[in-house]
N, C-alpha and C positions, 0 to 999 in steps of 0.2 A: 524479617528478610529471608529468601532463597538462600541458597546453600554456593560458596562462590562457584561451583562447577555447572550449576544449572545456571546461572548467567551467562556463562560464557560459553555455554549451550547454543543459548539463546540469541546472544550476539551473534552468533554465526550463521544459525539459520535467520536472522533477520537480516544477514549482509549476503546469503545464498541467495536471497527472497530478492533482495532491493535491486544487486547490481545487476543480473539478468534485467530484471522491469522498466529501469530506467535506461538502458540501452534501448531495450524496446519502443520506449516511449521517444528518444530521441530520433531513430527508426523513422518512426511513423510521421513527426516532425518534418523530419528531411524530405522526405516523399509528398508532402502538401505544400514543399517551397519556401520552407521556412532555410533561415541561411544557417550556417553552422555555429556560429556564435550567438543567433539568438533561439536557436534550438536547445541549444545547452544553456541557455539563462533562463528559458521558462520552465525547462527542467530542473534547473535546479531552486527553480523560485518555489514547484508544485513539491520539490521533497523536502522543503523546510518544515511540510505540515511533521512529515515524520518525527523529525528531530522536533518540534515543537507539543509534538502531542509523547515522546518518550519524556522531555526533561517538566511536563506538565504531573507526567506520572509519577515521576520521581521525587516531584515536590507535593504531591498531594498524601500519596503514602496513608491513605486511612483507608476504611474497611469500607470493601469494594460494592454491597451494595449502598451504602450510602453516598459514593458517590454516581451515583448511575450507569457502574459498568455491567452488568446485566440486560438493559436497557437498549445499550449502545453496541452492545457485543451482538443483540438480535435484531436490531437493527440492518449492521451491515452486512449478518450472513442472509437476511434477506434480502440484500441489495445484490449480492453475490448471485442468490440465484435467481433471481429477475434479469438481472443479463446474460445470465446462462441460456436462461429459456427465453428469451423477449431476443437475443441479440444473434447468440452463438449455436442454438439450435436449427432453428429457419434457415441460415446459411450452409448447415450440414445436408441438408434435403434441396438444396438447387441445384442444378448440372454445373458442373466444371463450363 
C-alpha cells in the first residue's frame, strides 16, 4: 500500500478532477432539455461507474499487470486522444 499522504493526494485531485466534470456534464444536460432532477439522476447514475471502478480497485489489490491495468490505462489514453483530434480539433479551425 501507498503511503497515507499520497492517498490523500490523490483523493483530492480526483475530487479537483470529478466536481468541475460533472457540473459540466449536468451543463450540457440542461441545455438539450433534460429537466433538473433528471439531469442530475443520470449524472449521477454515469458517476457510479467511478465509485464502482475505485472500490473494484480496492478489492482487487494484486499486481497490476495481471490484472490488466496496463492494457486498460492504454486503452483510454487512446480514447482521450481520438477525441482530441476527431472531436476537439476540427472545431478549433471553424469560424466563430
Amino acid at each position: 500500500m501507498a503511503e497515507y499522504r499520497t492517498g490523500i493526494v490523490t483523493a483530492l485531485a480526483i475530487i479537483a478532477h470529478e466536481i468541475p466534470q460533472e457540473v459540466a456534464i449536468s451543463f450540457i444536460l440542461l441545455h438539450f432539455g433534460f429537466s433538473k432532477a433528471r439531469a442530475v439522476r443520470l449524472n449521477l447514475i454515469s458517476s457510479l461507474a467511478t465509485l464502482l471502478g475505485g472500490l473494484l480497485a480496492l478489492f482487487r489489490r494484486c499486481a497490476p499487470c495481471r490484472t490488466g491495468v496496463p492494457t486498460l490505462l492504454g486503452l483510454a489514453a487512446a480514447s482521450m486522444i481520438y477525441v482530441s483530434v476527431a472531436d476537439l480539433i476540427p472545431g478549433l479551425h471553424r469560424p466563430p
